[in-house]
C-alpha positions in Angstrom: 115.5 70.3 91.5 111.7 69.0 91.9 111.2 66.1 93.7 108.2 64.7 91.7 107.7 65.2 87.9 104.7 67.9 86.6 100.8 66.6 86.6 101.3 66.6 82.9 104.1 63.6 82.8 101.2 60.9 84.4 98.8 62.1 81.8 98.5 58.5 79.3 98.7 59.6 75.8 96.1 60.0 74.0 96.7 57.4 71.8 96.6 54.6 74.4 92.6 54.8 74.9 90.2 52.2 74.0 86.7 51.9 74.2 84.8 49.6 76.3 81.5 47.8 75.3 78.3 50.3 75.3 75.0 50.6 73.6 73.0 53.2 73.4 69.6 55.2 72.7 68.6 58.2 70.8 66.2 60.1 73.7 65.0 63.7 73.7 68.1 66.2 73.0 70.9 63.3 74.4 71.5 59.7 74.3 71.0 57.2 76.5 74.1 55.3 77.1 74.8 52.1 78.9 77.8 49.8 79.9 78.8 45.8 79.6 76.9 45.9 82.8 73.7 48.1 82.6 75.5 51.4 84.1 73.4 54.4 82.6 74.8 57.7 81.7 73.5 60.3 79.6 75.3 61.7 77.2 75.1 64.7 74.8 75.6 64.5 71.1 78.6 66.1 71.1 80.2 64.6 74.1 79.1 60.9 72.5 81.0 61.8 68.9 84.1 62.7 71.3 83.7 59.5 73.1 83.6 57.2 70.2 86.3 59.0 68.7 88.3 59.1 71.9 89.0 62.8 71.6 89.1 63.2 75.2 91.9 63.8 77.8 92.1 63.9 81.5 91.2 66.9 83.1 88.8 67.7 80.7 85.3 66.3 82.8 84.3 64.4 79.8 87.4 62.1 79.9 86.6 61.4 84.1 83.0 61.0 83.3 83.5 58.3 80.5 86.1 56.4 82.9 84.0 56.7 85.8 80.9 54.8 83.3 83.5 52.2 82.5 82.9 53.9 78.8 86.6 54.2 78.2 90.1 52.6 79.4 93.4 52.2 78.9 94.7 49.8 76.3 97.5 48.6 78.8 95.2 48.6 82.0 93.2 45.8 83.2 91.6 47.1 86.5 88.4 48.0 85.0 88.1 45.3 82.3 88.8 43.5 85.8 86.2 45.1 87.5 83.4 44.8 84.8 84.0 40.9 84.5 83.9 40.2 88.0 80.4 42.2 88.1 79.6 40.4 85.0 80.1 37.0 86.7 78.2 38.0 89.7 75.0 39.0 87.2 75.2 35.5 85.8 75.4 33.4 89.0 72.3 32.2 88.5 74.1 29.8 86.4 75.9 28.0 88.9 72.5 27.0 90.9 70.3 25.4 88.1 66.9 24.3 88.0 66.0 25.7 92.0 61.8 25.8 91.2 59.9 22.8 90.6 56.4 23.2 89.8 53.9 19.8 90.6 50.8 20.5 88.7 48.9 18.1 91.2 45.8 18.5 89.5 43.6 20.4 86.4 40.4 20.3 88.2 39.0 23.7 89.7 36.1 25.2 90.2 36.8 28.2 89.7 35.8 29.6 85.4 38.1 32.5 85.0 37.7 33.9 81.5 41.3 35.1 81.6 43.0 31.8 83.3 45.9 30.9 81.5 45.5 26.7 82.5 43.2 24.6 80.2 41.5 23.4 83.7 39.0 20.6 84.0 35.6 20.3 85.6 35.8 19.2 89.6 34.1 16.3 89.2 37.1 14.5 86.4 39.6 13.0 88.8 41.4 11.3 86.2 43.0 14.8 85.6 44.9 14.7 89.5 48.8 13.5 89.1 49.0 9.8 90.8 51.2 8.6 93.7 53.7 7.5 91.2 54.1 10.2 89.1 54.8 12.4 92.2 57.4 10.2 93.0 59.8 10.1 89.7 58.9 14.0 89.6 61.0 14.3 93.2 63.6 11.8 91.7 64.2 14.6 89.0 64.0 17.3 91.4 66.5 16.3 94.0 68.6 15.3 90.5 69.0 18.7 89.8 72.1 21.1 91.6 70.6 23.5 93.4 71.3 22.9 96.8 68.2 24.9 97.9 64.9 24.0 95.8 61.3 25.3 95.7 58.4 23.0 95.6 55.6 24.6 93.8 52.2 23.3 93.8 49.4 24.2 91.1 46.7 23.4 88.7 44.0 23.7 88.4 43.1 24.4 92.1 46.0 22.2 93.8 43.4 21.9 96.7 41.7 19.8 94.7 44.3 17.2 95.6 45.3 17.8 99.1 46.0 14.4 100.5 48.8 14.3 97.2 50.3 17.6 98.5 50.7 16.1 101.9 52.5 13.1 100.6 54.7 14.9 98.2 55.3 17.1 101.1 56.7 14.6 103.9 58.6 12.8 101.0 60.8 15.8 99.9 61.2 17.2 103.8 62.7 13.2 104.1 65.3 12.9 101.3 66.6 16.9 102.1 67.7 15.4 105.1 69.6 13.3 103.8 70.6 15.0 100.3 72.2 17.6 101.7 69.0 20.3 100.6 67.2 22.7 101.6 63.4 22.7 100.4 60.8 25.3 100.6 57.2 25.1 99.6 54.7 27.3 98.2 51.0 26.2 97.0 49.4 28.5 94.8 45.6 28.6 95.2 42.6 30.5 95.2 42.1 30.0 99.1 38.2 28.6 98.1 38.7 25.2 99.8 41.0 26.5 102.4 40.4 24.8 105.9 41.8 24.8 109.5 43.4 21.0 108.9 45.0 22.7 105.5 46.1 25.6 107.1 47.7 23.2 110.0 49.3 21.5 107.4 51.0 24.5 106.1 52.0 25.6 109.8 54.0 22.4 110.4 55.6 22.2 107.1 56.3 26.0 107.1 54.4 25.9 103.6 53.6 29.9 101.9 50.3 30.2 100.2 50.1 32.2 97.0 47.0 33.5 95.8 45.0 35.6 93.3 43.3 38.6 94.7 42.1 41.0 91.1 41.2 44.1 93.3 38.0 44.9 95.2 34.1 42.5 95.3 33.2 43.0 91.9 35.9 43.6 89.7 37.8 40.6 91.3 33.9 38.5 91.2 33.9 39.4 87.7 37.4 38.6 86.7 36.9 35.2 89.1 33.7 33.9 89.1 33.0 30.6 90.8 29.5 29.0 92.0 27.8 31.2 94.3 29.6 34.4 93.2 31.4 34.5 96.2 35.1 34.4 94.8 35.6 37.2 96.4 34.6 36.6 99.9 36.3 33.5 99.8 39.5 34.5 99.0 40.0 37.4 100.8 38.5 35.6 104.4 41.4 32.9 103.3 43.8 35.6 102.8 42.8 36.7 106.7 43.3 33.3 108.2 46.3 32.5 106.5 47.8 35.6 107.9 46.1 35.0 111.5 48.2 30.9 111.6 50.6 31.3 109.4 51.8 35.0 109.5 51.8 38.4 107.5 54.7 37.3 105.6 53.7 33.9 104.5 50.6 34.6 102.5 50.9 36.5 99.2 48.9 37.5 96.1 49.1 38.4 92.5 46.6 40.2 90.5 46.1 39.8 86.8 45.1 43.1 84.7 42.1 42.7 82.5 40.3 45.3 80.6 38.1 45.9 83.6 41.3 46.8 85.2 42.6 49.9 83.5 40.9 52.6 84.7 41.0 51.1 88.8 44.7 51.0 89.5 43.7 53.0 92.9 41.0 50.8 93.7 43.0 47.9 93.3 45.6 48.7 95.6 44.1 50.4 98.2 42.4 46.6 98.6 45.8 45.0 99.0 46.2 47.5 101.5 43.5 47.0 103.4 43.8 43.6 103.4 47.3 44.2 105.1 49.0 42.1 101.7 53.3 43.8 101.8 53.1 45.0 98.0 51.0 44.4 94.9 52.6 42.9 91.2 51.2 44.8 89.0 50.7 42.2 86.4 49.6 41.9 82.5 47.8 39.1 80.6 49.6 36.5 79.3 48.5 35.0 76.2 47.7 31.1 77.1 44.8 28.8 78.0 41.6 30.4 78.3 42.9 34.2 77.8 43.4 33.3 74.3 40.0 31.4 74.0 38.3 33.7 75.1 40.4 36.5 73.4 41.1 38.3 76.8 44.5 39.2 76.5 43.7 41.3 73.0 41.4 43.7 74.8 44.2 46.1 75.4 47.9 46.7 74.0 51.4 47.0 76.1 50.1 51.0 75.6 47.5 50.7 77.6 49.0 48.7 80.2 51.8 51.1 80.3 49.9 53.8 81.2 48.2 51.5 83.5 51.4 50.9 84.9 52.3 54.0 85.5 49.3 55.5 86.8 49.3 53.1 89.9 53.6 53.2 90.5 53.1 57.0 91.3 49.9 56.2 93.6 52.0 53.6 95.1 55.1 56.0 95.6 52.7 58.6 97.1 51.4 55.7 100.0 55.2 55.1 101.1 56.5 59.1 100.8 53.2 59.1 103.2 55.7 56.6 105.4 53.9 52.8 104.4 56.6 50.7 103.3 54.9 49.2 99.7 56.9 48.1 97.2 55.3 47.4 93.5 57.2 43.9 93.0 57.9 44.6 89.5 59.5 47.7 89.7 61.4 45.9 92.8 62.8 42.9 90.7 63.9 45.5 87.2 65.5 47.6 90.1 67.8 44.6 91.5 68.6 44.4 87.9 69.4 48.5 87.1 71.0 48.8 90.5 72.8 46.3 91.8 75.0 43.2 90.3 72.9 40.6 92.8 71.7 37.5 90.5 68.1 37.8 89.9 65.5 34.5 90.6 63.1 35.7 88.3 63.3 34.2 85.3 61.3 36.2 82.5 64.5 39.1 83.5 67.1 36.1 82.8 69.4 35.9 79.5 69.8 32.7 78.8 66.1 32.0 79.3 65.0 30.5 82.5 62.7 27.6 80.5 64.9 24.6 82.5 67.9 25.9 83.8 65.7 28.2 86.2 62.3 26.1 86.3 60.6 22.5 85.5 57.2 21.9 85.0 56.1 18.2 85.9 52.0 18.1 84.4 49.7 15.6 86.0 49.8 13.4 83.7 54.1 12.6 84.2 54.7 15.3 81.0 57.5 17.5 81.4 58.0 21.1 80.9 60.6 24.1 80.1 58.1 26.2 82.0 54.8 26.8 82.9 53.8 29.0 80.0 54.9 26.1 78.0 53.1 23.5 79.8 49.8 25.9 79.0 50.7 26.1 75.5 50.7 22.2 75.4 47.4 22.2 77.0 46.5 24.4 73.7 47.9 21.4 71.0 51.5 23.1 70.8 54.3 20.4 72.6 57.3 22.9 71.7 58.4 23.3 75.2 57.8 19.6 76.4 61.1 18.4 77.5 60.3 14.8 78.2 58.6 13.0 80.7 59.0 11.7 84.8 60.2 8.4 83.8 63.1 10.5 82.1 66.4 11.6 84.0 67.3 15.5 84.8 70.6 14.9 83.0 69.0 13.8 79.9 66.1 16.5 79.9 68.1 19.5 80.8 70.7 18.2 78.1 68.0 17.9 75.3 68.8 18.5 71.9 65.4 20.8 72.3 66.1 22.8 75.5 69.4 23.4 74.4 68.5 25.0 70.7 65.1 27.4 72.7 67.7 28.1 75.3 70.4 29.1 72.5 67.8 31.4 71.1 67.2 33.0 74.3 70.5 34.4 74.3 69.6 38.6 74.4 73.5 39.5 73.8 73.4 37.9 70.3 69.9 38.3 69.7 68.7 40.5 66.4 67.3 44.0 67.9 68.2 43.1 71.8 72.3 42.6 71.1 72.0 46.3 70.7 69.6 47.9 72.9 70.7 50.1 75.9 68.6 48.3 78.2 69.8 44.6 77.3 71.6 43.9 80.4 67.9 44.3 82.5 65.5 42.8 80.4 65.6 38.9 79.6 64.6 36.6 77.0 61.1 34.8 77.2 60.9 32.7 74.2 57.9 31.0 75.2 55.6 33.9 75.2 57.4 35.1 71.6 56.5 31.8 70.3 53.1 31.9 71.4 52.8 35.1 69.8 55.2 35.1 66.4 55.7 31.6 66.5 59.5 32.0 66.7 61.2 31.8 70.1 63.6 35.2 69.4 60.7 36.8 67.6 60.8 40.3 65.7 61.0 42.6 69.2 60.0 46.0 67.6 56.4 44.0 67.4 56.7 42.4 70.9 54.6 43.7 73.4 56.8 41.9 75.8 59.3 44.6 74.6 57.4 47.6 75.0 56.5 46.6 78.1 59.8 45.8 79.8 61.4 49.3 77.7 58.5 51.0 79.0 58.9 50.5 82.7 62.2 50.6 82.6 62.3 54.1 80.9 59.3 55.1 83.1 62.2 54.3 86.4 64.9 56.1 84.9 62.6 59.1 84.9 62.1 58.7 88.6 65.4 57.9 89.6 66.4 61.1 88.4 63.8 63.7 88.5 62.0 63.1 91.9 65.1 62.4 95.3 62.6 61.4 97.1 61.1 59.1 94.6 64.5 57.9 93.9 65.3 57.1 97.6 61.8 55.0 97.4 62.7 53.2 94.4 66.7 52.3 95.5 65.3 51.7 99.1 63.5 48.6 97.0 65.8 47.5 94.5 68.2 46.7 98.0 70.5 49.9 98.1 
């Protein structure tokens, strides 16, 4: 007599499979199909119609292949349904640290004139545009009201230089109550590096402060993007970028670059000067359409199809510099690869559903106005006060807990959301309701005419083609997304 039953017997029937959440994607001769949790698999035609008609049994590759996606399960087994809602938690534990960026615009003054800049700045010489003593103050009351136990203190403007001796005070006043509120801070001041200076740089040693800068690519597309008084944008900012990294260290100075039309056909250019300058990766960044880029019309000068293939054109120079053996990541790709390969909770709040406007960011303006986010802030600069929460003198309880923040971040919401609820790549991408009000005037906004959308489908499409056609492309790109 046989001691154990035939393979057959621990077969489950048929009859007791269920399907599991998907979406999924018509692409050239399959489908694109991908779990409650942004697992991809590609699927043919036929092996899809078997799928969703759960005409598939173990031993038969297609049954193991669907399991193994999380595709399919058993309608009395909870191991996987399990599995996915515990990775599904840790995606959305953001949620549990709220509010962690605080931005102090300490001032609107600069003197720099970018024809792109997304702030409504002010001349240098209109002081009555830097925040006061006062308004810092209640701005830190909100702050350390929120529950993050670690926060970041960002300073901007304007060119937050501008306003120095404020920085220093708001500075030494948060380092003082973290001791005692149980926090931890960490400061970053984003400037142009213009009005940078041994005493500033100091500063920034002591209080282990990061500097974030703008650096557009080499002398004159970056002068021209830039310009200043003097024309010497460039040369400033790339002798502060040196000294920074001389007192403070490589790792404590960064810099973003904006794409203008200028910029399209000198990917190369652009980041063989981050490169030389030593920077640890590049953002390859688009216009945004706020403050002077809309003024002046900048952002219209090119679609998401241009940038796309912007885009693309500088990832693979990039991923030829580190198969050459130069660790360089492109930041983007980095923070949409977090998302496609791992379950880690992302900071970045444009790749956040709900929406990062208050639960992942505050804005507190010069003049004691509070913000959802920074784009919003701009857009208020602009005449449009949709994403002003409130103001200094207000509570975080009772601005986080608005009526108004709660309806935008309700709409946010890409799992419900017409067009997103069922795209394949929902899971990566995020809501950003601010820039699909600026553009459509409605915070969801109709995606097949976002650019926003393109965009985000674009790269991430653009990825998936790497990840699977190139192994050592793919080792690259997991190597940066932290696997």
């Amino acid at each position: 007599m046989a001691r154990f039953q035939p393979v057959e017997a621990f077969h489950p029937a048929e009859d007791t499979l269920q399907l599991l959440p998907f979406r999924f994607e018509r692409a050239e001769g399959h489908y694109l199909v991908s779990n409650m949790v942004g697992d991809f698999v590609r699927l043919s035609s036929d092996e899809l119609t078997r799928i969703l008609d759960l005409r598939v049994r173990p031993g038969d590759g297609l049954y193991e292949k669907a399991y193994a996606a999380h595709l399919i399960s058993g309608a009395d087994q909870n191991a996987q349904r399990q599995l996915l809602a515990f990775r599904l938690r840790s995606r959305l534990a953001f949620l549990r640290e709220t509010t962690p960026l605080h931005i102090f615009v300490v001032t609107l003054r600069c003197e720099h004139s970018c024809p792109y800049c997304q702030v409504s700045r002010q001349s240098t010489d209109r002081s009555r545009f830097d925040m006061s003593k006062e308004t810092a103050r209640r701005a830190l009351d909100i702050a350390f009201e929120s529950p993050a136990r670690r926060i970041k203190i960002e300073f901007q403007g304007g060119e937050p230089l501008l306003n120095f001796a404020l920085i220093s005070t708001i500075v030494s006043a948060a380092k003082a109550r973290a001791a005692t509120a149980d926090k931890k801070v960490d400061f970053v001041i984003a400037s142009n590096l213009a009005l940078l200076d041994d005493a500033i740089l100091a500063f920034c040693k002591a209080n282990d402060v990061l500097l974030s800068t703008s650096l557009d690519g080499p002398a004159d597309l970056h002068n021209k993007n830039r310009p200043r008084p003097g024309g010497n944008s460039y040369e400033l900012a790339t002798k502060g970028i040196r000294r920074a990294q001389a007192v403070l260290g490589p790792e404590r100075v960064g810099a973003l670059m904006t794409t203008t039309e200028a910029s399209l056909d000198r990917v190369e250019d652009i980041v063989d000067e981050y490169l030389r300058l030593n920077l640890d990766g590049i953002f390859l960044r688009p216009l945004s359409p706020y403050g002077f880029a809309v003024k002046t019309k900048a952002f219209r000068k090119y679609d998401a199809t241009d940038w796309l293939t912007f885009y693309e054109r500088g990832l693979k120079y990039i991923l030829e510099i580190n198969r050459c053996g130069r660790h360089f990541p492109e930041f983007y790709a980095t923070l949409i690869l977090k998302r496609m390969l791992t379950d880690r909770p992302l900071g970045y709040v444009d790749l956040r559903s709900p929406a990062g406007i208050g639960l992942g960011a505050l804005v507190y303006n010069y003049d004691g106005k509070v913000f959802a986010s920074d784009e919003g802030r701009m857009l208020a600069e602009m005449g449009d006060k949709t994403f002003e929460l409130g103001h200094v003198t207000d509570s975080y309880r009772s601005l986080v807990l608005s009526d108004k923040l709660i309806e935008l971040i309700g709409s946010s919401l890409t799992q419900c959301a017409p067009e997103c609820a069922d795209c394949v790549f929902e899971t990566h991408c995020g809501a950003d309701p601010v820039y699909h009000h600026a553009t459509q005037a409605d915070p969801i906004g109709i995606k097949p005419l976002s650019e926003f959308c393109a965009r985000q489908k674009g790269v991430m499409r653009l990825l998936l083609r790497l990840l699977e056609s190139s192994p050592q492309d793919a080792a690259i790109l997991r190597r940066w997304g932290g696997m």
